[in-house]
N, C-alpha and C positions, 0 to 999 in steps of 0.2 A: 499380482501385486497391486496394493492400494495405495491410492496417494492422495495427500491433505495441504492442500492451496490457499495457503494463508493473502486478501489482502494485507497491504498493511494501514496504512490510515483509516482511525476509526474501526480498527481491528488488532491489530499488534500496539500503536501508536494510534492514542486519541488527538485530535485539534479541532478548533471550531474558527469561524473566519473573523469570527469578532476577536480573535485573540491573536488570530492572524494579522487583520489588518491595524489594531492596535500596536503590536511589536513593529509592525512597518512604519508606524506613523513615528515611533520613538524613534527606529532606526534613522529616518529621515529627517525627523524637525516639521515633519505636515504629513496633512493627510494623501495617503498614496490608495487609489483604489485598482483593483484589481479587474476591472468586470467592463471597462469601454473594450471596445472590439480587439484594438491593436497589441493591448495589454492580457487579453486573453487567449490571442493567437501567440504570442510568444511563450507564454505560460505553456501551449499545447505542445509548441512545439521546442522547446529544452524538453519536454516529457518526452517525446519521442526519440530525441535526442536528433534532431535534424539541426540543432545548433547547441556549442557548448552553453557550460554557465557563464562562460567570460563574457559571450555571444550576448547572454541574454542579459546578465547585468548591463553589459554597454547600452545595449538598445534601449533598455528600462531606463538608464540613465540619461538618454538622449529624447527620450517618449514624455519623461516625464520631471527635466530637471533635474535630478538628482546626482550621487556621490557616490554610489555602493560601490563594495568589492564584494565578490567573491564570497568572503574569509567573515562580512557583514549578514548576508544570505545564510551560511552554518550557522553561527554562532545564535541568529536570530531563532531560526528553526529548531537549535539544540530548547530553547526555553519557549515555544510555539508546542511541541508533542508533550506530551502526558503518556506515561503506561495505562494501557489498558489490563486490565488483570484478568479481565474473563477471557480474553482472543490468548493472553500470554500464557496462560493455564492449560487453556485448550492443545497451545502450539507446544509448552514443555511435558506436558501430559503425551502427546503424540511421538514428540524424542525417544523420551523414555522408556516408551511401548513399542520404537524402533520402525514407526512405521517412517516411509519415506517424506519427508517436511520441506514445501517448496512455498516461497514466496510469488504474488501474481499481483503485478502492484503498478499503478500509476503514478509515475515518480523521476527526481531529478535525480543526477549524480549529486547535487549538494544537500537533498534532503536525504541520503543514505550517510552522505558523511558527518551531518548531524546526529544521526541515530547512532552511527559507531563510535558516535566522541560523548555522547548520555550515556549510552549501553556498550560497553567494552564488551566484544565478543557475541552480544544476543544472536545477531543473525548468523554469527557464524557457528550454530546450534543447527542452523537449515544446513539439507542436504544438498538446496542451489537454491540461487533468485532467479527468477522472470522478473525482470524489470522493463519499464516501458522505454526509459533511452536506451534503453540497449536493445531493444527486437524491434522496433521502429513503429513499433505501432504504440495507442492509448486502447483500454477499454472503453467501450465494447464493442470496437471495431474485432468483425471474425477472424482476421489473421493475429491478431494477438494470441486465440485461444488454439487457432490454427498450428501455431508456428508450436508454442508449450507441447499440442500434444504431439506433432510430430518429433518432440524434445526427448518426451519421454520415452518414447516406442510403448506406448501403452493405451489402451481404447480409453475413449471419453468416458465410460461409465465406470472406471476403476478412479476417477477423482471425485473426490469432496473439495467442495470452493465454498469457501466464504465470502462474502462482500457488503459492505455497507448502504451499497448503491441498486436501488430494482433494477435498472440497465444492464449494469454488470453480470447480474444474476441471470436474469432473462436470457442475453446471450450465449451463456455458459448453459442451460441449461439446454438452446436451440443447439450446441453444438454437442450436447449429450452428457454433458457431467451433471452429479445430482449437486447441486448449486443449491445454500439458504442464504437468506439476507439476516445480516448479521446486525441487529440494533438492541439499544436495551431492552426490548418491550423482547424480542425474542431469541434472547441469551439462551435463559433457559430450553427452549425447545430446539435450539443448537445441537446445543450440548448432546438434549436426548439421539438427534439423528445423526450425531457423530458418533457416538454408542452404539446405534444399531449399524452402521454404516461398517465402523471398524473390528465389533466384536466386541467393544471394552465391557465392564463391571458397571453397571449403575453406579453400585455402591463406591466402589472410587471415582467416578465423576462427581459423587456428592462432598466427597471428600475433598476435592482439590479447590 
């Protein structure tokens, strides 16, 4: 059995940080940056889920003055993501061909419940998520890919992984899946080795 490990930002869900930290800055009334140490250690760790979103709003809120709830976090991030249409192609193309479709993703509970209140139902087209607050780890820490494969009951080399990230990829690939980095410049050649990977038709790749 084969399987297809979708990230998802910058792969199912486009975003870039300018438009990140622009939405934060509305949200707030100033500029909120993301990238002093304390503000990126909490960021790691809601991803890991070693603290909720309340957790980390509050602390955000005490770090840096501010007001947030929760409910300010989704709503922000619902108008933060973009569809990516080549990962989302790839990922309905892979449904529909019935191979197994898993998400592998660093990520909060509130930027999932963003994506389910833009895309009613999208991820529930996957046959499961890996997500990062929920197995404790971030990529490309090896227990993250550690933990997936012993998820699956399946050997590293029956997965395809996507990633936007060479870290990501790199590790995925030390732990033996065949791993491509996913950007625009190499969509196209995605595509091809998800083709040869899975068996599919050129000609309906070109189609989609």
């Amino acid at each position: 059995m084969k399987i297809f490990l979708f990230d998802i930002g910058n792969v199912l869900c486009d975003f870039t940080y300018e438009r990140f930290l622009q939405r934060y800055e509305e949200m707030s009334g100033k500029p909120v940056g993301i990238h002093e140490p304390e503000d990126e250690a909490l960021y790691h760790a809601v991803e890991r889920g070693e603290i909720s979103d309340q957790e980390y709003v509050d602390r955000m809120n005490q770090l840096n003055e501010l007001n947030w709830k929760v409910e300010d976090l989704v709503a922000a991030w619902q108008h933060i993501f973009t569809a990516n249409t080549v990962g989302r192609s790839l990922f309905t193309h892979a449904v529909s061909a019935h191979v197994p479709v898993y998400t592998l993703s660093n990520i909060a509970a509130y930027h999932i419940e963003a994506i389910n209140r833009e895309w009613s139902g999208f991820l529930d087209q996957a046959t499961g998520l890996f997500l990062s607050y929920q197995l404790g780890y971030r990529k490309p820490h090896p227990c993250i890919y550690e933990k997936v494969i012993e998820q699956l009951g399946v050997e590293p080399s029956s997965c395809f992984f996507i990633d936007d990230l060479p870290e990501n990829i790199e590790a995925a690939r030390a732990m033996g899946m065949q791993a491509e980095l996913f950007l625009p410049a190499t969509y196209e050649n995605v595509t091809h080795k998800a083709d040869q990977f899975f068996g599919w038709d050129p000609l309906a790749s070109a189609a989609r």
